[in-house]
N, C-alpha and C positions, 0 to 999 in steps of 0.2 A: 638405415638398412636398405639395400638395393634387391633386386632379385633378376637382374642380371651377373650372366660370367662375366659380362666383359669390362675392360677397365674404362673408368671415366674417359669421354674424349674432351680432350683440353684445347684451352683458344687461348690466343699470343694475348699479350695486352693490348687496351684499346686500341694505345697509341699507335699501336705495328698494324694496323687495319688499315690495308687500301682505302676503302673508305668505312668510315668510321660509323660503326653502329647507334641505332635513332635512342638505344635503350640500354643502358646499365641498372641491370633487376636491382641490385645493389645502393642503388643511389636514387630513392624512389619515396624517401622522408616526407614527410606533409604532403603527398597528392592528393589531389582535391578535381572533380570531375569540372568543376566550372571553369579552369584552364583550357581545358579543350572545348566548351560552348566558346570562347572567344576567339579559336581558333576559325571558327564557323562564320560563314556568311550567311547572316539572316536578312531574311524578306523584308523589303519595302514596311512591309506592315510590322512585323517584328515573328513573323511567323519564319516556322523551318518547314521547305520540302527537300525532301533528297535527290530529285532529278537537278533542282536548282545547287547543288551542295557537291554533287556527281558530274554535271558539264554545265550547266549555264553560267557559276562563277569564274570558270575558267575562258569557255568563249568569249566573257565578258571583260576579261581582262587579258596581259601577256601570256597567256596560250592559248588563246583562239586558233592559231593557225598550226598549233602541237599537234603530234598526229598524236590522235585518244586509239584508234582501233586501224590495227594490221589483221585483214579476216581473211585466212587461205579457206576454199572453198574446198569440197572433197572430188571437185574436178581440176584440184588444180586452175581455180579462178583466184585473183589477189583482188582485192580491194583495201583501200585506206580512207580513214576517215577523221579530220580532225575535230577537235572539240568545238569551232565555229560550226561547220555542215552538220555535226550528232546537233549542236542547239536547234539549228533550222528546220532539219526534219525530225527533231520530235517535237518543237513546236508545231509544226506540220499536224504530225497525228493527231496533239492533243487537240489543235483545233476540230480533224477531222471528226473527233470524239462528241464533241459538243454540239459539229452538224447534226449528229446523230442523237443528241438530248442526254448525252450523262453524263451526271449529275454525282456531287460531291459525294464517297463511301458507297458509289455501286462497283459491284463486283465483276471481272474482267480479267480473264483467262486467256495464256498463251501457249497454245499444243504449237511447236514449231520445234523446226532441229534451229543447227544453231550459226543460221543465216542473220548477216546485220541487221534484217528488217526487227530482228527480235528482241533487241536492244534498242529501236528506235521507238518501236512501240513501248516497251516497260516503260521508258522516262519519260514520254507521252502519256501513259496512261496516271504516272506520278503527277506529273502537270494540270491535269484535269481533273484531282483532287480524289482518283478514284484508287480503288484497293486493285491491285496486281496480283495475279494468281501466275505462275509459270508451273507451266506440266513437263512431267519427263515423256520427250518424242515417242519412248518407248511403250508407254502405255495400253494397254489393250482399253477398246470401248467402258467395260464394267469401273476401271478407278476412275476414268474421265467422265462417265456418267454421275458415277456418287460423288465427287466433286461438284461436277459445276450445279446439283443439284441438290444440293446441303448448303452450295454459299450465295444458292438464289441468281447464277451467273448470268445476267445480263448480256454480255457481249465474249464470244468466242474469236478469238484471230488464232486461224491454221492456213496449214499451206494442202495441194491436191491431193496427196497420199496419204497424210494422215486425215482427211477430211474424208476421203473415201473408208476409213479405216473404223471411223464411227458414226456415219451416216445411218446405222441404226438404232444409235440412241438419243440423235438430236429431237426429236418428236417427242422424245420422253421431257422434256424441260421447257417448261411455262413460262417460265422466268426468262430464257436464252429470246433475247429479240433480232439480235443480228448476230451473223456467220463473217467474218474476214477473208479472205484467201489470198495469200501470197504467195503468188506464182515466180521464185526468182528465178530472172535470167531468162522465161520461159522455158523450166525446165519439161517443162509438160506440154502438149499438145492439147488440153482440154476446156470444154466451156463449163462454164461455171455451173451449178447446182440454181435450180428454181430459188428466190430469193437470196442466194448471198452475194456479196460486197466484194467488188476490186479493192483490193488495198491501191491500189496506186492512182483507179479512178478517185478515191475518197480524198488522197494525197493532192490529187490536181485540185478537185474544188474546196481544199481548205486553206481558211486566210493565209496570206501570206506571215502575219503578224499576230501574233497570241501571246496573252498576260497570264502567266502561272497565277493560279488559285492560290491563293493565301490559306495556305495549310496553317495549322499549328505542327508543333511538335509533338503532342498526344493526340494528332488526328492518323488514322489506322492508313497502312502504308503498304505491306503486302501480305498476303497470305500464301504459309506452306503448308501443306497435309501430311500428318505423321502419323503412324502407328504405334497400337497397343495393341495388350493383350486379349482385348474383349470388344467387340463393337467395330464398326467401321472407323479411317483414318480420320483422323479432328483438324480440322483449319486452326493451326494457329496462327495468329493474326501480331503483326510487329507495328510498330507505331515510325514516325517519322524521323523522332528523337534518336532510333537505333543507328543512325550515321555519323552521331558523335564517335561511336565505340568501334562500328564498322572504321572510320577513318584514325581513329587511335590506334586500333591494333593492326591496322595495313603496315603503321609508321614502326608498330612496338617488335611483334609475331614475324613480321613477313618482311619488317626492314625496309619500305620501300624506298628508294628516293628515287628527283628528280629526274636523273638522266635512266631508270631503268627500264628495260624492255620487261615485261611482267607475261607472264602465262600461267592461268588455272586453267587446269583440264576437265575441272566439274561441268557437268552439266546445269546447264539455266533451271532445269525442272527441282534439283534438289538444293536448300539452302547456303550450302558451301558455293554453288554458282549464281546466288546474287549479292549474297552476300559478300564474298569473296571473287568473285567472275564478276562484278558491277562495280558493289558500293565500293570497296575498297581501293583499288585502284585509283577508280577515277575521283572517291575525292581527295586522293594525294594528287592529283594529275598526271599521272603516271600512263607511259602507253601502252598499251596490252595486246597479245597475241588471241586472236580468237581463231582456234583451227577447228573445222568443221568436219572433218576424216574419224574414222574411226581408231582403235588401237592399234597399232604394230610396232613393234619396238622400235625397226630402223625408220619408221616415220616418225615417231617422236622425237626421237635423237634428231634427224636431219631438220625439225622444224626450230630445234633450238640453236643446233649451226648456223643453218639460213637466217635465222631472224636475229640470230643474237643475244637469244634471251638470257636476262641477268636472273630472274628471281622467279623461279620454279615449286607451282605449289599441286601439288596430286594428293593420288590417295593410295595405304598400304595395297588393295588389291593390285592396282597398277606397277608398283614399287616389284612386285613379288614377280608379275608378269615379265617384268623386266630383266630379272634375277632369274627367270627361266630360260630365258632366249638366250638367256648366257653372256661373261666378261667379253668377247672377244667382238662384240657386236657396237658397245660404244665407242671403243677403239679408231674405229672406221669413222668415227667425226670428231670436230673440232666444239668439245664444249668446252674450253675456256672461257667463255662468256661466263659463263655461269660461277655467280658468286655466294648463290644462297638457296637452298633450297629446304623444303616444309610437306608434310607428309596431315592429312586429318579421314576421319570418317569411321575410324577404326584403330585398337592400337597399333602400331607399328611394331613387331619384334626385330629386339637387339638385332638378330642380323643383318636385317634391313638396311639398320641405322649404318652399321658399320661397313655394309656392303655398297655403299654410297660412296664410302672415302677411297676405294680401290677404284670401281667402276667411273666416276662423274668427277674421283676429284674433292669429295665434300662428304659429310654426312646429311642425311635429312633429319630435319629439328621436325618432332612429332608434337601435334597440339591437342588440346578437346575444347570441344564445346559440342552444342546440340541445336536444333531446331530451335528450341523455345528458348534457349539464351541466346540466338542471333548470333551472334560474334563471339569469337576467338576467350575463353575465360582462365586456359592455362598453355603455357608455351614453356617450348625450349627457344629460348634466346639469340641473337649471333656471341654475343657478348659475354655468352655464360658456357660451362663445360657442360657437355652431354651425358647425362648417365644412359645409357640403350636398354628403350623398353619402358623409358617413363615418358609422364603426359608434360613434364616442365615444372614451372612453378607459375601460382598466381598471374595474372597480370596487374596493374596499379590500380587501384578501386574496388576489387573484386574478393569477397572474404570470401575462400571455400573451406570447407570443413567434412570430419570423418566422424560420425555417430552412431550410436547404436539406435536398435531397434526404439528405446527411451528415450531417443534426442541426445544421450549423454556422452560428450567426447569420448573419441575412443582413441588409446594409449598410441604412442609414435609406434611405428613399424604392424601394428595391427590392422586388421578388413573391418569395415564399417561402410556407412552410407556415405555417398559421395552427397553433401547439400553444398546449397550455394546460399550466402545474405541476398535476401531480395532488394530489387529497385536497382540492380547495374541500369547503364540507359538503353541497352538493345533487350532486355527482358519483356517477353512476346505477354500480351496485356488479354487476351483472351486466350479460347478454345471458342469458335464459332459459335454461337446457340448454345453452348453447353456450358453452363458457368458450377454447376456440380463438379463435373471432371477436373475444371481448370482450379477449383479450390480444395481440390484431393491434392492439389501438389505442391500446398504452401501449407507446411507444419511446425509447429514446435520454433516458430520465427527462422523457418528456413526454405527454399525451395529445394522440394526433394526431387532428384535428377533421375534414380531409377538406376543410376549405375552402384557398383559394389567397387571401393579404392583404397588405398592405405596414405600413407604419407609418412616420409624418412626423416632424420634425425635434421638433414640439411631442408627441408622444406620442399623437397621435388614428392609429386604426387603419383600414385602408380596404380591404374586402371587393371581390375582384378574380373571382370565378368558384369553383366545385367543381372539387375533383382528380380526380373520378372521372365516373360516368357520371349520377349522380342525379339526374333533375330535379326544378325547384323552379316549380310550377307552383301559381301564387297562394298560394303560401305552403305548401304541401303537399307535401314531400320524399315523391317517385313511384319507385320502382324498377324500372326496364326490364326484370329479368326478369321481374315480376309479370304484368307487361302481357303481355310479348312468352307467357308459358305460357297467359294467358287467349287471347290471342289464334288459339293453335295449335291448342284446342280445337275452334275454328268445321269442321265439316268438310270445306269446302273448300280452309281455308289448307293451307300444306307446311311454310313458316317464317315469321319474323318478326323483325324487328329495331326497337329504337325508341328514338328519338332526343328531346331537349328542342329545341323551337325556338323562337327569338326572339320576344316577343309584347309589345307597347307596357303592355297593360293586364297581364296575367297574369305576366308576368315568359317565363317561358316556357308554349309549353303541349307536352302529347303529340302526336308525330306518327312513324306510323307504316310501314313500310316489307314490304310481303307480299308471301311468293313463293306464289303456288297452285299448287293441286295440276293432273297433268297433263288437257287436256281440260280445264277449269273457264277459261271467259272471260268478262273482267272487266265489269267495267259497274260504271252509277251505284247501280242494286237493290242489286249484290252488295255494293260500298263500305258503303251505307245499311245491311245485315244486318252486315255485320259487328260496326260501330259500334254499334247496337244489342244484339246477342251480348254484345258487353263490358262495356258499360253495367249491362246485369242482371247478370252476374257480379261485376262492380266495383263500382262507381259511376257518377256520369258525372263525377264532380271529375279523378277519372284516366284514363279513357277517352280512346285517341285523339280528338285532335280533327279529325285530317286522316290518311289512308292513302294512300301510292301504293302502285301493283301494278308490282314489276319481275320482270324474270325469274326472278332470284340474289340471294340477299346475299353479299356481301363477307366473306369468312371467312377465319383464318388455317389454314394446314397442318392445325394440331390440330383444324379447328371451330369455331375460337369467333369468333360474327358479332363485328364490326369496327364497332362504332358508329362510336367515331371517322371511319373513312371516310366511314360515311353523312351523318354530320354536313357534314365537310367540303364533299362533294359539292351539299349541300341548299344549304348557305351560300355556297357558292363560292370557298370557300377554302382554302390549299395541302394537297394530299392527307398530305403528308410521306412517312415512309419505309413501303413497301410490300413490303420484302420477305418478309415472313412470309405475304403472300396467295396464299392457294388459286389453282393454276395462275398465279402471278403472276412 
């Protein structure tokens, strides 16, 4: 059962492939994970790090002199950088790291946009045996505070603007002993803050010469923050070992080879861009585009002309953004480079897909996966037909499964729980400090993922909605309490409740629902201050994007606002059962 109109999109046979795809889903009998550990270059000592797995196998051997990274700057600055020079200066950092005393499994935070130094540091900080945090540049002070302050962070590297952007909560963290700043290019005219570090002073006085830390493969590798429904975002934390799956599915998903120019558009701060924007890539060896510009349509297109890019990986919001700006706008460039392209963060609808194959040339093979699985767990294939609108199938190793509420398979073509068999090798091994949380999500011998999916007669999997309250607002899983706590701050508000709403482009976006305080009347100023209030505390990626003022929220007995109802109500559809409501 499909639940698209549109018809399967079909592919030649293998043999008729330019070049020839890394993966026949088809032909995938007895796999077994320990083929790809031996694909791996391990440590001296018998240990796995992923910076060593990511560029030092490579500078060590005939790609040294490859170029890893083509970085356009958003001034139109170029820089290249082959896999010999990424070894040298992040041995560099990680040295620098150790002038400074740290020490295996401390924690170390990257608020940067998405300058080389960002990447020199990550695989430095892998080299020095310590856990890698990347933030989204976008952040307002409040989620960068409750990060580096839940995972005990040690050492902060940012650059002037964003440093000036949270200069009021660095005082708040006991734990934070050093500031970084990297000033590229001097784009700034300014002297540094009381106490913090040159990054390139630090860079001069570190050994020339540095011996990566003998990790193992269950030693903790990097940490991403993810939201739920209740509580502040959770560190989940990834082990070393995830670079086997990281570099399988670059080979399986994303098709990489040899000779391709690679470009993800994710940002460093969410796990699609290290996981996919790092590991992936470069432990195929593959060279990557890092563009540091913001969106615009005919800037994307003209970065894949100019550079060449073969293998193009984004996200639906982007996809749709594209599809706004209109057919007549790719036209105007040469993407015949492009021979593969892959869509993740969000489903992709059928039109998307389809709307690939007119506009670029190709369709986009839509995937899932999540934070806490690391890497890629279902794909559309080169190798396989496309149905538009579904998440693929499987990849090799990987059991997932559609259950009910009881754990009990649920029939072909039916809604059920999306679970996955635990122990793939990118499967994230905590929740920071919170080992409750993290064993709420392994049930009935499966890891419960939180999504709602079905699964068709052929075995393609098809993504139906979240179990829960989470929204997924351009690709960015939002948690409603985050919001709804920023929100309360404002001192006007009383409460707040906040819901994901429908959005053609976004997927969803935030919209918010306020009760004020008594005497406090609404208006258009007050709406505008609010939304602004949150924005500096947050960001604006999560920031309501719309607020109504009602009197009340909808709460049960206990207190607890009743999304669900507002939701309902927003949409206009069936309230359901209501008895647990307050006075109801």
């Amino acid at each position: 059962m499909t639940t698209s109109s549109f018809e399967t999109i079909g592919k030649p046979p293998i043999d008729q492939f330019e070049v020839k795809p890394n993966l026949n889903p088809d032909d995938v009998s007895g796999f077994d994970w320990q083929q790809l550990y031996s694909e791996l270059d391990w440590l001296p000592g018998g240990g796995l790090n992923k910076a060593h797995e990511a560029i030092d196998r490579h500078a060590n051997g005939p790609r040294r002199d490859k170029i890893a990274m083509i970085w356009e700057g958003k001034n139109g600055e170029r820089e290249d950088y082959t896999f010999g020079q990424m070894k040298r200066l992040s041995d560099k950092f990680a040295g620098a790291l150790q002038n400074l005393g740290v020490e295996t499994g401390d924690r170390l935070f990257l608020f940067l946009d998405r300058i080389p130094e960002l990447y020199i540091a990550f695989f430095g900080i892998l080299k020095a045996g310590a856990i890698a945090g990347p933030l989204f540049s976008a952040f307002g002070p409040d989620p960068v505070r409750d990060r580096l302050e839940d995972s005990g962070a040690k050492l902060l590297v940012t650059q002037p603007d964003l440093r000036r952007k949270v200069s009021g909560i660095l005082g708040q963290l006991p734990a934070l002993e050093h500031t970084i700043i990297i000033n590229k290019n001097n784009r700034e005219q300014t002297a540094l803050e009381a106490g913090d570090l040159d990054y390139y002073e630090q860079m001069d006085a570190a050994p020339s010469d540095f011996e990566i830390v003998n990790t193992s493969q269950y030693d903790y590798s990097i940490m991403h923050y993810t939201s739920g429904t209740t509580g502040k975002p959770k560190g989940a934390v990834h082990r070393h070992q995830a670079a086997v799956q990281q570099y399988a599915t670059g080979k399986w998903a994303l098709d990489l080879h040899e000779d391709d120019i690679y470009w993800c558009t994710a940002d460093p701060g969410w796990v699609t861009g290290t996981s996919y924007g790092m590991m992936a890539p470069w432990t195929n060896g593959v060279t990557q585009l890092i563009y540091e510009g913001g969106f615009r349509a005919s800037a994307w297109y003209e970065q894949i002309q100019k550079h060449k890019v073969t293998v193009w990986y984004t996200a639906p919001t982007a996809i749709r953004m594209l599809m706004k700006a209109g057919d007549d706008v790719p036209k105007r460039y040469d993407l015949s480079s492009l021979r593969f392209s892959a869509s993740v963060g969000e489903p992709l609808n059928p039109e998307a897909v389809v709307w690939g194959e007119g506009a670029i040339g190709m369709p986009f093979h839509d995937n899932w996966w999540q934070t806490e699985t690391g890497a890629i767990m279902c794909a559309n294939y080169a190798a396989m037909p496309i149905k538009p609108g579904s998440m693929g199938r499987p990849i090799p190793g990987v059991e997932l499964g559609i259950v009910d509420d009881d754990f009990n398979p649920a029939p072909v073509g039916e809604d059920g729980n999306l679970v996955v068999r635990p122990n793939w090798p990118s499967m994230f091994h905590a929740y920071w400090q919170n080992p409750t949380m993290y064993n709420s999500k392994f049930r009935g011998g499966w890891y419960v993922t939180g999504d709602r999916a079905r699964v068709d007669e052929d075995g393609y999997f098809w993504f139906q909605g979240r179990a829960d309250d989470v929204i997924n607002t351009a690709g960015h899983l939002v948690g409603p309490f985050e919001v709804e706590s920023a929100l309360i701050e404002h001192p006007d508000v009383a409460e707040a409740g906040v819901i994901g709403k429908p959005d053609p482009i976004a997927m969803e976006i935030v919209k918010a629902f306020v009760a004020l305080n008594d005497g406090v009347e609404e208006s258009t100023a007050l709406r505008n201050d609010i939304m602004r209030f949150v924005r500096e505390k947050l960001s604006t990626a999560v920031a309501p994007r719309e607020i109504d003022f009602i009197p009340s929220l909808p709460k049960t007995r206990s207190g607890k606002i009743m999304r669900r109802l507002l939701k309902a109500r927003e949409l206009g559809l069936p309230e359901g059962d209501t008895s647990t409501l307050e006075d109801g």
